[in-house]
C-alpha positions as CSV (number, residue, x, y, z in Angstrom):
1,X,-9.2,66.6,-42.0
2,X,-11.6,63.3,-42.3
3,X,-8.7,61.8,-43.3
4,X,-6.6,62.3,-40.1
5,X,-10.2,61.8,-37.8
6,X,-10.0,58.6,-39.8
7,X,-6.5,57.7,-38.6
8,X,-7.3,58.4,-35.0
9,X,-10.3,57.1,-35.1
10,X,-8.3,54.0,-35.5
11,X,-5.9,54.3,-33.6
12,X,-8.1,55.1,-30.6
13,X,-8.9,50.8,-29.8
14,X,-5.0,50.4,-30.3
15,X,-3.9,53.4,-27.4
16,X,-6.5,51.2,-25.4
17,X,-5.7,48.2,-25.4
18,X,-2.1,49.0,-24.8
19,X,-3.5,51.3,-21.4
20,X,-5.6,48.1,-20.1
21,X,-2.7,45.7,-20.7
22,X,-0.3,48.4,-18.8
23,X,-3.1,48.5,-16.1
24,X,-3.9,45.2,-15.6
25,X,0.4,44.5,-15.4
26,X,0.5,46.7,-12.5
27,X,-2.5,45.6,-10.8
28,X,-1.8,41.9,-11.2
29,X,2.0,43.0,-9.5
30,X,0.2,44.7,-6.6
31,X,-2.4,42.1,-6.4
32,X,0.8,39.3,-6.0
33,X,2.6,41.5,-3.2
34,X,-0.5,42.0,-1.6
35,X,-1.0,38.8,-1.1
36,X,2.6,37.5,-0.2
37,X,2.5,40.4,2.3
38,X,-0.5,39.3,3.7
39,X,0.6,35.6,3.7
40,X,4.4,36.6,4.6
41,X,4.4,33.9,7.9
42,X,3.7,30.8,5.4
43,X,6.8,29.4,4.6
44,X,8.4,30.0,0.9
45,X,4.9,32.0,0.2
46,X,7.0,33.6,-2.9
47,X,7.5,30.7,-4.6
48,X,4.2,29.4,-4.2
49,X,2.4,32.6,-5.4
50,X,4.6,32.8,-7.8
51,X,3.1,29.7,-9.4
52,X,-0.7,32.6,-10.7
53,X,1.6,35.2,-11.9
54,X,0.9,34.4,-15.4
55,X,-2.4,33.5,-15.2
56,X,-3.3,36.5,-13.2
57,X,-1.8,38.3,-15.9
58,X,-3.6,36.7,-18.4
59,X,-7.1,37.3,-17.1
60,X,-6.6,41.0,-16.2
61,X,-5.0,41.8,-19.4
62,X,-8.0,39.9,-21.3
63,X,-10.4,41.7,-18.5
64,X,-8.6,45.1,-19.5
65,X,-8.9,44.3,-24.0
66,X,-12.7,43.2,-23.4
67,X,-13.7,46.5,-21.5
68,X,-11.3,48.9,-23.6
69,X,-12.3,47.0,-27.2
70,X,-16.3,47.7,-26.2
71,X,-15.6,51.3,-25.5
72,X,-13.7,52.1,-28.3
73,X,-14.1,49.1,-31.3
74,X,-17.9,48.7,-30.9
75,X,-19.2,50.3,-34.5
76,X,-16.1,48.1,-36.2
77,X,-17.0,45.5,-38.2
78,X,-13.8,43.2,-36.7
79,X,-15.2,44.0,-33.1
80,X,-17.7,40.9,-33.0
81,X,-15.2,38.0,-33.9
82,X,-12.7,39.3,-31.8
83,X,-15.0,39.4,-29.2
84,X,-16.0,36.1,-29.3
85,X,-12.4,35.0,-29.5
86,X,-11.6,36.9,-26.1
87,X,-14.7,35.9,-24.2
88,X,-13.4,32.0,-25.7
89,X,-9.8,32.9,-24.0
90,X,-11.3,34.4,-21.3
91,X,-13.2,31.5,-20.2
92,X,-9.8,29.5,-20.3
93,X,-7.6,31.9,-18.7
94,X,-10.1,32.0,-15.7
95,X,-10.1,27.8,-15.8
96,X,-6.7,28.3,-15.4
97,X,-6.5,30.8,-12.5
98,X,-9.1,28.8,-10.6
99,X,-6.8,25.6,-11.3
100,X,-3.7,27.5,-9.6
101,X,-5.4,28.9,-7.4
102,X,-6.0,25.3,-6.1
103,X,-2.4,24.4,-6.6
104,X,-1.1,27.3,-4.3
105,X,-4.0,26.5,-1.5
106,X,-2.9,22.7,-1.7
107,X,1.1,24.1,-1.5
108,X,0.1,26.9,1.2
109,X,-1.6,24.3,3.4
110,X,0.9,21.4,3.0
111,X,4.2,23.5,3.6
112,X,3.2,24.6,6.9
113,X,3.3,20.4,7.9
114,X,5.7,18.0,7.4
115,X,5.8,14.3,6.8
116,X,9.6,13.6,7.8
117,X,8.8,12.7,11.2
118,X,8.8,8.9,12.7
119,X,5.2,9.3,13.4
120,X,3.5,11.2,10.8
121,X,-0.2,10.0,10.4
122,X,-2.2,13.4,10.8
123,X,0.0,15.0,8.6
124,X,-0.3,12.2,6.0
125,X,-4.2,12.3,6.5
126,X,-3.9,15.6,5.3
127,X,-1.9,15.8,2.6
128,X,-3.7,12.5,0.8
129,X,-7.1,14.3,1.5
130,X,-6.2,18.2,0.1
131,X,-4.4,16.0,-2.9
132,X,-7.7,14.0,-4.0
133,X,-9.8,17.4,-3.3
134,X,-7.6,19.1,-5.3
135,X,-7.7,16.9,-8.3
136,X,-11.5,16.5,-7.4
137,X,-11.4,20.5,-8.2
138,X,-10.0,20.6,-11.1
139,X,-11.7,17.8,-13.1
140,X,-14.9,20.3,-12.0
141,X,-13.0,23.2,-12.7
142,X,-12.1,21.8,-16.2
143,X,-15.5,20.4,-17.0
144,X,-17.5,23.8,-16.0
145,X,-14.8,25.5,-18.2
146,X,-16.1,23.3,-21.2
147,X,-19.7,24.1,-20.8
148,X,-19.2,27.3,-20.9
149,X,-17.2,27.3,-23.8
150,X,-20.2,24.9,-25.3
151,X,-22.8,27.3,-24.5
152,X,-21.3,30.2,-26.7
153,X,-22.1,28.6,-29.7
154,X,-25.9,29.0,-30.8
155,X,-26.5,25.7,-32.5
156,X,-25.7,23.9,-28.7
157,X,-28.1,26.2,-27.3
158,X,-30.8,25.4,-29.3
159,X,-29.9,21.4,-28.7
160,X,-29.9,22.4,-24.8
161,X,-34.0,21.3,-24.7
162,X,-33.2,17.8,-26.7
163,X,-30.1,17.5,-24.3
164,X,-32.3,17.4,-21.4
165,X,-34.9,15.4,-22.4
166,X,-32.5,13.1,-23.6
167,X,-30.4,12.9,-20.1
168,X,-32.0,10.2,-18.6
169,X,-31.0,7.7,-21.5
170,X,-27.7,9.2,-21.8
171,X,-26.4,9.0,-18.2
172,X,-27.7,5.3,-18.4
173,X,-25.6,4.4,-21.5
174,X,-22.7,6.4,-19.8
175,X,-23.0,4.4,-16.9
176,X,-22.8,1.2,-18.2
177,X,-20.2,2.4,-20.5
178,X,-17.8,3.6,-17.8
179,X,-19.0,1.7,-14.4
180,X,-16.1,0.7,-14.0
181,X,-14.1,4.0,-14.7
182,X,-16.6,5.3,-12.1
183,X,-16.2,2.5,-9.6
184,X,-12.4,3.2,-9.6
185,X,-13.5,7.1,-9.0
186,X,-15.4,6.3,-5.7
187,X,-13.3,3.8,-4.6
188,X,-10.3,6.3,-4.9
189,X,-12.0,8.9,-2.8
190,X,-12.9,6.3,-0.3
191,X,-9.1,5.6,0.5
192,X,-8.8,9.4,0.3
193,X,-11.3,10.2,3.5
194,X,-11.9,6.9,5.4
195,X,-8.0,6.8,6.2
196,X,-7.4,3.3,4.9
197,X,-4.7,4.4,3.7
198,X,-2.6,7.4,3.3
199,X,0.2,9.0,0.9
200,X,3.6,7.7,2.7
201,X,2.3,4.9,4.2
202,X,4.3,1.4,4.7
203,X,2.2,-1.3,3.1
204,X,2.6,-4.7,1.6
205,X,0.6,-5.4,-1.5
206,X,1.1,-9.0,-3.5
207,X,3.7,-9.8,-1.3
208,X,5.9,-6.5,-2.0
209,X,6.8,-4.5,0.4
210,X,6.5,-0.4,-0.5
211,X,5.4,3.3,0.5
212,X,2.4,4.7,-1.1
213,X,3.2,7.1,-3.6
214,X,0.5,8.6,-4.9
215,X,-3.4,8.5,-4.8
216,X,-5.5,9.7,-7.5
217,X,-9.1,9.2,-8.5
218,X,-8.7,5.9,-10.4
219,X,-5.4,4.4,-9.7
220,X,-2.3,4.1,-6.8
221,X,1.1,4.1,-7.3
222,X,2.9,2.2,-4.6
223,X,7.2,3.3,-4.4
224,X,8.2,-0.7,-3.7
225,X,11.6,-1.3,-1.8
226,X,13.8,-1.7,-5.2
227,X,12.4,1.8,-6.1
228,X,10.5,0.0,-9.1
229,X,5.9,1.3,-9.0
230,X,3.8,-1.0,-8.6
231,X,0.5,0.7,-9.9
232,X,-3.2,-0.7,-8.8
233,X,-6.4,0.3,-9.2
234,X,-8.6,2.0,-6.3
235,X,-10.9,-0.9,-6.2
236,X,-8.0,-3.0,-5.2
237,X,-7.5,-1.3,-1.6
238,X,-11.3,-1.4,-0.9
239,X,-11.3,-5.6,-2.0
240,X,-8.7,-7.0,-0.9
241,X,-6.9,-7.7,2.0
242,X,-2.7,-6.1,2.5
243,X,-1.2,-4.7,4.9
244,X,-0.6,-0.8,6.4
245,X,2.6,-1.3,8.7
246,X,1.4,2.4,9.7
247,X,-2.4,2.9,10.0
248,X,-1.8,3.6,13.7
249,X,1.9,4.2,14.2
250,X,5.6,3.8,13.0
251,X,6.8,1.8,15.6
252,X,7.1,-2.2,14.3
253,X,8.3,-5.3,15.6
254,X,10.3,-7.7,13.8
255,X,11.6,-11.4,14.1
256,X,14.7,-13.3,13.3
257,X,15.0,-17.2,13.1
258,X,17.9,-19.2,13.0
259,X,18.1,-23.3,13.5
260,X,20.6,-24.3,15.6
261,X,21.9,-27.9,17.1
262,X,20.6,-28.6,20.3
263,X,23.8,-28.2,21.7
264,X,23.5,-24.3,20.7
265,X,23.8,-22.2,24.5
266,X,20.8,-20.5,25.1
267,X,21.7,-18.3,27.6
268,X,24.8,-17.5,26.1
269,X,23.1,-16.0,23.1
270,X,20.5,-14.1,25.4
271,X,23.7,-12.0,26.6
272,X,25.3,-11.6,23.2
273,X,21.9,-10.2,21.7
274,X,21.3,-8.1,24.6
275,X,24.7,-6.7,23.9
276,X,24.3,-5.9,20.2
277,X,20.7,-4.3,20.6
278,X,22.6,-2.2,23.6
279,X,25.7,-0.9,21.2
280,X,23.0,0.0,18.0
281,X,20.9,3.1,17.9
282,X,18.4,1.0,15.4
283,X,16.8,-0.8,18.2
284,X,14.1,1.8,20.2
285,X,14.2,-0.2,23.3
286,X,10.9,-1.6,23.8
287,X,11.5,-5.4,22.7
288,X,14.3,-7.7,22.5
289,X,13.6,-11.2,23.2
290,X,15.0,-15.0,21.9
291,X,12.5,-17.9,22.3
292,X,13.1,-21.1,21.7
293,X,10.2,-21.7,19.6
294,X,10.4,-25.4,17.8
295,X,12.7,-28.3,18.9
296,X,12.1,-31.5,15.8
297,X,14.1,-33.4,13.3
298,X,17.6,-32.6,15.1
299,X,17.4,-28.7,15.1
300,X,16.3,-26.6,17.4
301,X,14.4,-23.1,16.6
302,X,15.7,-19.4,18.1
303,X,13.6,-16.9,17.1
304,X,14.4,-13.1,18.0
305,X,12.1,-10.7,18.2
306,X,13.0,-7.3,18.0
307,X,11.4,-4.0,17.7
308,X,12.0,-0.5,16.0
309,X,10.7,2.8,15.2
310,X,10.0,2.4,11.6
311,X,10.0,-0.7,9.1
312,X,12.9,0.7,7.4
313,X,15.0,0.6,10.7
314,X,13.2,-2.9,11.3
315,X,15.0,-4.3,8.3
316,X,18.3,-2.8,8.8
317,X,18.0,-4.4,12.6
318,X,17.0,-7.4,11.6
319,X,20.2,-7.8,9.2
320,X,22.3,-6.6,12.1
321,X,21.3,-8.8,14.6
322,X,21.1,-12.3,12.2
323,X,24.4,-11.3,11.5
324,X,25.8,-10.7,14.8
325,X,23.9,-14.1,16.0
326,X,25.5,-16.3,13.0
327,X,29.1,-14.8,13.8
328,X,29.0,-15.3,17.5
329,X,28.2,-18.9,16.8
330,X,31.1,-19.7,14.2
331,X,33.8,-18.2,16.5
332,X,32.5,-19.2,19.9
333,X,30.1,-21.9,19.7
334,X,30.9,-23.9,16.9
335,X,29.2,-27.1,18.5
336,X,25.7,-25.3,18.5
337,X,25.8,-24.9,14.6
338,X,23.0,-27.1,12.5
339,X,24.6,-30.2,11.3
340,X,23.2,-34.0,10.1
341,X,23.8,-36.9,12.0
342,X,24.0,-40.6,10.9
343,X,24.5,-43.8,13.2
344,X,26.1,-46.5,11.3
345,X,25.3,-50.4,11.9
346,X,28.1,-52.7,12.1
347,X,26.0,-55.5,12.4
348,X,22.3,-57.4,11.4
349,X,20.3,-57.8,14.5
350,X,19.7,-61.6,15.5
351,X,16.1,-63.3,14.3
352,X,13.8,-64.2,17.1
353,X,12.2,-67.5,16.9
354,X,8.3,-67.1,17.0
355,X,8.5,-69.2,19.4
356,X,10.2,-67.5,21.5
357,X,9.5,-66.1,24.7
358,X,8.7,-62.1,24.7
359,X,11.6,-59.9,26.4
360,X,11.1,-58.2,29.3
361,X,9.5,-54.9,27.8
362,X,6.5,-56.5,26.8
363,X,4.4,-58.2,24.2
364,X,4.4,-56.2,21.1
365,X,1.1,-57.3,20.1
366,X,-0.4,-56.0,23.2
367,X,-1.6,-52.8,21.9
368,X,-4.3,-52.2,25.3
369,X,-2.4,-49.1,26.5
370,X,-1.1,-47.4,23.4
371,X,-4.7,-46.5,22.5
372,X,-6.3,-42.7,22.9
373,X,-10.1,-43.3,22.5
374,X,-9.9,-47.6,23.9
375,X,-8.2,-49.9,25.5
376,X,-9.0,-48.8,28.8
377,X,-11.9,-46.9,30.9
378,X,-10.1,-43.4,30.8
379,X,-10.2,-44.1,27.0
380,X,-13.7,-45.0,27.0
381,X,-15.0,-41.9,29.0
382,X,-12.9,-39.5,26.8
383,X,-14.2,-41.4,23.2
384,X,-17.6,-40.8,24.6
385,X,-17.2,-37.2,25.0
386,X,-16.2,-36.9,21.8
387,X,-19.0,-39.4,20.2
388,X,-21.3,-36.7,19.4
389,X,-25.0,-35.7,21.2
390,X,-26.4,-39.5,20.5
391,X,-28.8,-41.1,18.9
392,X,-31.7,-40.0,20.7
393,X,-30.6,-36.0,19.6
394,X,-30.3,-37.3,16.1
395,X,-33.8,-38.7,16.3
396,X,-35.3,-35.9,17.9
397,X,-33.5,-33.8,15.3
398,X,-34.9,-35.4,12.2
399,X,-38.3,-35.3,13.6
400,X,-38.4,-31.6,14.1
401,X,-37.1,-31.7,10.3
402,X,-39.7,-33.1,9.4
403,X,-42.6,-31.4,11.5
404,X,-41.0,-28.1,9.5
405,X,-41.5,-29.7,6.4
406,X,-45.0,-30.3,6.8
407,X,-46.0,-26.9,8.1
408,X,-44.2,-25.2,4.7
409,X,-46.3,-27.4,2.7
């Protein structure tokens, strides 16, 4: 009879922990269509919760062990290790929860916006700022988690007096240690809420041209044109100077050049490029102009400047339209196309005598009225307004220099 009170006796923890782990299946099931009902207008809320199943599961079933194991397994003499191995993977399990719990929050707030749109900025605001406070959350989540896992063990309990008394010289040699780990931190949550820049912006960083990626705490990875990262630390964007093609809006404006002959017809390429922005859907309307900007050394300087609703649009409109320019001149306007001219001299020009009488352009020597600042009293007036304040300022100035001088000594 002992022997079969024995039996159950043992059995009893076993029975249990298989009726919390039952338990705490069901209730983590209800506890995960609760929620999806409750959440049901969020778009794909399912597979977002789905993301704490397992952990959920995790921390009830361990919930369920501890509180069956203590009122079954107490007098056992297995019961104390296995409890400290469950309080251990409890703390874990509930790091973990709280770290998915984060994830979904971040998913349940960033499906409901969308960043696909031409002009975008709020929604990128938002998503860079719940990214960073997310990652922000778990490196807390994750350091709590290791205290308390610390703390469990007696010996760092008893250090806990030293390790306070001893903080002030440890966070100094951390500091110096990792300033500049930490100056990266900062730095990376300034870009994160001061909206200098934001996760799918267009920027241009040592002279490449890219979408921001990613932000984290240290470092950001910028998505360049030729799909290649370019990765930089936080302090970069906070130091120095680049460009955010959309700190304020999408919409960009662009410019072509082209060097023509002076020959080229200006007004005929007016039409033609008001013709090709009118037949492309790249071009949103709000620009289109050719300036002549620079006329030297033979060649003169078109420049088109166009406009579109995003920088990638820009590009392709800028190809389209240089190209359209360069083909309208080889087929119709040949003449107008850049080309070097010589003159060739058949013969030496004859030797004057010095002697000789000068022509009737004028002495070359005569040099009165091919001089700015002399030569004549229009000169003179402008060479004095640009002489300086004079020599009586200059005295007056050195003498106040000096007055100074003696009242600091």
């Amino acid at each position: 009879m002992q022997d079969v009170l024995s039996v159950a006796s043992g059995l009893k923890p076993v029975f249990a922990l298989l009726i919390a782990v039952a338990a705490a299946l069901v209730l983590a099931r209800i506890v995960r269509e609760s929620m999806a009902k409750i959440f049901r207008r969020v778009p794909r809320i399912r597979e977002v919760i789905a993301l704490g199943r397992n952990p959920l599961r995790l921390v009830l079933s361990l919930i369920g062990v501890r509180i069956a194991l203590g009122a079954t397994a107490v007098g056992f003499d297995w019961f104390e290790p296995v409890s400290y191995i469950l309080t251990l993977a409890l703390i874990a399990s509930l790091a973990w929860l709280a770290v998915v719990v984060l994830l979904i929050i971040e998913a349940m707030l960033l499906t409901k916006y969308t960043t696909d749109t031409k002009d975008n900025r709020r929604m990128r605001r938002l998503k860079t700022q719940v990214m960073l406070g997310r990652r922000v959350g778990v490196a807390i989540i994750i350091t709590i988690a290791v205290a308390c896992v610390l703390l469990t063990i007696p010996e760092v309990q008893a250090l806990g007096a030293g390790i306070l008394a001893s903080a002030g010289l440890i966070s100094i040699v951390a500091g110096l240690a990792v300033q500049s780990t930490l100056t990266n931190v900062f730095a990376g949550m300034q870009l994160a809420f001061t909206d200098a820049i934001r996760v799918d912006d267009v920027v241009v960083v040592e002279t490449q041209w890219g979408t921001i990626e990613e932000i984290t705490m240290t470092y950001v990875v910028v998505h360049l044109w030729d799909d290649r990262r370019l990765i930089l630390p936080s302090t970069y964007f906070t130091t120095t100077p680049f460009e955010n093609w959309t700190r304020k809006q999408s919409a960009i404006l662009g410019t072509v050049e082209l060097d023509l002959d002076w020959r080229a017809p200006v007004g005929d390429l007016r039409t033609h490029l008001k013709k090709t922005l009118a037949e492309t859907d790249l071009w949103d309307g709000r620009t289109g102009v050719l300036q002549i900007t620079d006329a030297i050394k033979g060649l003169v300087r078109v420049r088109i400047l166009v406009s579109a609703a995003d920088s990638g649009a820009l590009f392709d409109l800028r190809c389209l339209v240089r190209e359209a320019m360069v083909t309208y001149m080889q087929e119709w306007h040949p003449g107008g196309l850049p080309r070097q001219r010589w003159e060739e001299v058949k013969s030496r020009a004859p030797e004057v005598h010095r002697n000789a009488r000068p022509q009737a352009g004028g002495d070359p020597a005569d040099t009165s009225t091919s001089q700015f600042f002399t030569g004549s009293l229009e000169a003179v007036d402008r060479r004095h307004s640009f002489a300086g304040p004079g020599k009586e300022v200059y005295a007056e100035r050195e003498e106040n220099s000096a007055e100074d001088e003696g009242l600091r000594r």
